[in-house]
C-alpha positions as CSV (number, residue, x, y, z in Angstrom):
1,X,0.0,0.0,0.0
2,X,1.2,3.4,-0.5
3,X,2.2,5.2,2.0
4,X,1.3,8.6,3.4
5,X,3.0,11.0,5.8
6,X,1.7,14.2,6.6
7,X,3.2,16.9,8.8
8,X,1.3,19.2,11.7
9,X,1.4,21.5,14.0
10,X,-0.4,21.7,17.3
11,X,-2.8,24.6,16.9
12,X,-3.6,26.6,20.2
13,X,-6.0,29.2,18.8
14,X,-9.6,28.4,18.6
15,X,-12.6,29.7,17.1
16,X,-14.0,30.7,13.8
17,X,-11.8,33.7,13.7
18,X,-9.0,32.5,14.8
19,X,-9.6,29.5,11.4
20,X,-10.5,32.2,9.2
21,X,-7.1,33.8,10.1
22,X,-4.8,30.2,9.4
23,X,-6.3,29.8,6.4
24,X,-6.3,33.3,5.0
25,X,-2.8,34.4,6.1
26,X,-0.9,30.6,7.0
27,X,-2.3,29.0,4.1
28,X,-3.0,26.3,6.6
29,X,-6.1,23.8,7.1
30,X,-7.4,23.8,10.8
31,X,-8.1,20.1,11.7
32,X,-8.4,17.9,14.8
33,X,-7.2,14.3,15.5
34,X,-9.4,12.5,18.3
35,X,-10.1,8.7,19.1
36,X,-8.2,6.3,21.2
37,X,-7.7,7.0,24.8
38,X,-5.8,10.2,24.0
39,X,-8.1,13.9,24.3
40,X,-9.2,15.5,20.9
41,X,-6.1,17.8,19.8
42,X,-6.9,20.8,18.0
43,X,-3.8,20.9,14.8
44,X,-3.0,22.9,11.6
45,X,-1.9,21.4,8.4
46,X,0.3,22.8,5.4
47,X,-3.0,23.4,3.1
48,X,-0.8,22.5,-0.3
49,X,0.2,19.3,1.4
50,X,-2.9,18.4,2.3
51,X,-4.7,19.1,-1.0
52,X,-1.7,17.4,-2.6
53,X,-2.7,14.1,-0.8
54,X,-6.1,14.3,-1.3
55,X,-5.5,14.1,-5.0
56,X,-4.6,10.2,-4.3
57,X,-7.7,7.9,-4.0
58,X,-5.9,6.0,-1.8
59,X,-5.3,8.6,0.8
60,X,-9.0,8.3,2.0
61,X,-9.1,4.7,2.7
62,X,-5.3,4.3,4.2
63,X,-4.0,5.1,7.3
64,X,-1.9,8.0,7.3
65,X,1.8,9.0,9.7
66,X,0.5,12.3,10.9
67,X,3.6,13.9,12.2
68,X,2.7,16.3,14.7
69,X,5.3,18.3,16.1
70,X,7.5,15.9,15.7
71,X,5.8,13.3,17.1
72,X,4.0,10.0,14.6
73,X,0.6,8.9,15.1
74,X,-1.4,7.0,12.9
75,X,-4.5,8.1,11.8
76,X,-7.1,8.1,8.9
77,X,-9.3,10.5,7.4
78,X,-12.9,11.0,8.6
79,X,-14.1,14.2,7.5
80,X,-13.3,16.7,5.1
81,X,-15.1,20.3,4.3
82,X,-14.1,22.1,1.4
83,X,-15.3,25.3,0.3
84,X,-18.8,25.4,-1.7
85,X,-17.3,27.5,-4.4
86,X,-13.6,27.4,-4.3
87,X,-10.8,25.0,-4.4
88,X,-10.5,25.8,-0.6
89,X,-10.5,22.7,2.0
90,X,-11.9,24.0,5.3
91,X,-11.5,21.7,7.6
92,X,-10.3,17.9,8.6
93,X,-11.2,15.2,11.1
94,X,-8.7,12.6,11.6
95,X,-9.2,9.4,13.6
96,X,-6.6,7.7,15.9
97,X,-6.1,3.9,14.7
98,X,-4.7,1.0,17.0
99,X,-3.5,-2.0,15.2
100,X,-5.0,-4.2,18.0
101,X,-8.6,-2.8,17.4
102,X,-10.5,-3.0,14.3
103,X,-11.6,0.3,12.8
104,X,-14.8,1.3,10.7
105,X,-14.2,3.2,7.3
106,X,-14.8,3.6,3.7
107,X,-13.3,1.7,0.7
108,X,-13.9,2.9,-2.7
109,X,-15.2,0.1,-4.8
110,X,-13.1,0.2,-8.3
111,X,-15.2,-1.8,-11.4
112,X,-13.2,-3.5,-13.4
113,X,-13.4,-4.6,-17.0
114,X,-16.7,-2.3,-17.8
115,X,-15.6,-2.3,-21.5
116,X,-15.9,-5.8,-22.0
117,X,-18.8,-6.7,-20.0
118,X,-21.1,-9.6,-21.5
119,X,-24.1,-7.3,-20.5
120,X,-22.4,-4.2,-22.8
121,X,-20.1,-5.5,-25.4
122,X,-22.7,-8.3,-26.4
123,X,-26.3,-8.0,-25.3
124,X,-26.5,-3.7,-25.8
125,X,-27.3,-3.4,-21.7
126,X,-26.0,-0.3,-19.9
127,X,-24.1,-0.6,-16.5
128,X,-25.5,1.1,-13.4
129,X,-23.4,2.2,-10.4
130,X,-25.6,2.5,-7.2
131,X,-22.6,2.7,-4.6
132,X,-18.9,4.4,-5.2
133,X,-17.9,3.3,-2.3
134,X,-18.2,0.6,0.7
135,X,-18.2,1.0,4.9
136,X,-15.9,-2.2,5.8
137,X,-14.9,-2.7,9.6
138,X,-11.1,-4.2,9.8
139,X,-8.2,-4.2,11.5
140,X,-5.7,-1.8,10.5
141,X,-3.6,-3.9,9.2
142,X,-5.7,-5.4,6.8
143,X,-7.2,-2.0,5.3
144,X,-7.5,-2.1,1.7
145,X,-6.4,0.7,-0.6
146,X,-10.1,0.0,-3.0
147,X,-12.4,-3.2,-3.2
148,X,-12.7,-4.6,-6.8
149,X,-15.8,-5.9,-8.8
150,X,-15.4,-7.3,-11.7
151,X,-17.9,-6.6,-14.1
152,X,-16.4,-9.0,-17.2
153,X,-19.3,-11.8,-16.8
154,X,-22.1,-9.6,-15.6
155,X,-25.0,-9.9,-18.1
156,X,-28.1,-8.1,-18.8
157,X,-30.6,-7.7,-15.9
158,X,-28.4,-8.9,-13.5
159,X,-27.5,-7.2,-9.9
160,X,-24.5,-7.6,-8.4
161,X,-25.2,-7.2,-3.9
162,X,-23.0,-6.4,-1.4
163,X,-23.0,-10.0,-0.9
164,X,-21.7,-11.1,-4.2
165,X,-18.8,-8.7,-3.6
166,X,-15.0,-10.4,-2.4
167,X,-14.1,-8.8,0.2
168,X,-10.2,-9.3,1.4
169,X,-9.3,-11.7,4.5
170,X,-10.0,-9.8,7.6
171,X,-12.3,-7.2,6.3
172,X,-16.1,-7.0,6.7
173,X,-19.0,-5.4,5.2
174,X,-20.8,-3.2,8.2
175,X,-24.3,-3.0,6.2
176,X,-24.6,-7.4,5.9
177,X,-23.2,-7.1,9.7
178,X,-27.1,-5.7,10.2
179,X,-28.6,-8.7,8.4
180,X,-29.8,-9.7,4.4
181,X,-32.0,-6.9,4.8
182,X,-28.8,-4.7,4.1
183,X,-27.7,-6.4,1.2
184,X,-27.8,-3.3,-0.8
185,X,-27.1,-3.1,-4.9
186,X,-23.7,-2.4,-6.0
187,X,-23.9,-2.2,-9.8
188,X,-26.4,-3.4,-12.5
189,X,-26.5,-3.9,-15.9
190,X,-30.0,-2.7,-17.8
191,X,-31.5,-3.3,-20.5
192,X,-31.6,0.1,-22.5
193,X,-34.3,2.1,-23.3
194,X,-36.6,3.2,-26.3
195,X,-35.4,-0.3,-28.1
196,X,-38.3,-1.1,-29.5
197,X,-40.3,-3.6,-27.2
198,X,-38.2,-3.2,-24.5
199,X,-39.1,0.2,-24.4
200,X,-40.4,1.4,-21.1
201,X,-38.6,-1.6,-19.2
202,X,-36.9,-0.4,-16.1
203,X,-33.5,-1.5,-14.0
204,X,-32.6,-4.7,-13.3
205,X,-34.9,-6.6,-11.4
206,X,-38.2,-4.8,-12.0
């Protein structure tokens, strides 16, 4: 997995003023790291460094060496705010991991092999993505970067559920951990419409 490292600083000044000013004249992202048995610390972040990251995928779903004045700890990222109009991130939450407990996070899903699905390349169907991304629960150790599905046998009017997904050794899907009733649709592929008699004929499974 690649491997992030980001550097901090504790930050002592508090309030929306007090933000307003380490963004607008520090070029810096307030944030806050909390979880574990350690109190919430208030910290500010380089805001290039951080907005560098962020242009990884992987930097969502992987746990990250936040130094903080000089000192490692391992986190991941839980929240971000960005600015509704401008390339501006506002804020960042990051959560304290330990490698003996299992942590709760998202995992982008990446489809593969969309171009030569049975359901596309031969039967005309048209693929539909219902989640981007997956909440797994797993040790830290065993955090994956994405979760694949592999679209290549997929044929027309079929559903692919959480279920049917393969999740890496160690790491479980929270929504089945609530029961089948959560076995939510992933991706589809539809039969299109206006063809003729199939005209008027819905998503998968109607």
């Amino acid at each position: 997995m690649t491997e992030f490292v980001l550097n901090a600083r504790t930050r002592t000044d508090m309030g929306k003023g007090a933000s307003r000013r380490l963004r607008r004249l520090a070029a810096e992202v307030p944030a806050i790291i909390y979880g574990g048995d350690a109190d919430p610390q208030p910290i500010a972040l380089a805001h290039h460094e951080l907005a560098h990251a962020l242009e990884n995928e992987a930097f969502y779903s992987h746990i990250i060496a936040l130094q903080v004045d000089g000192k490692v700890q391992e986190v991941i990222l839980k929240d971000l705010q960005r600015h509704p109009a401008r390339p501006v991130i506002l804020h960042a939450d990051f959560l304290r991991v330990d490698k003996t407990h299992k942590l709760t996070t998202r995992v982008p899903l990446h489809f593969l092999n969309e171009d030569t699905c049975i359901g596309v390349r031969q039967q005309g169907g048209v693929i539909q993505h219902n989640l981007a991304d997956l909440e797994v629960q797993c040790l830290p150790a065993d955090l994956p970067e994405y979760i694949a599905v592999d679209m290549a046998d997929v044929e027309v009017g079929h559903i692919l559920h959480i279920s049917d997904l393969r999740l890496p050794a160690g790491v479980e899907s929270v929504a089945l951990a609530h029961g089948a009733d959560h076995d939510l649709a992933v991706v589809a592929v539809n039969k299109p419409k206006g063809r003729g008699d199939e005209a008027g004929e819905g998503a998968a499974g109607d």
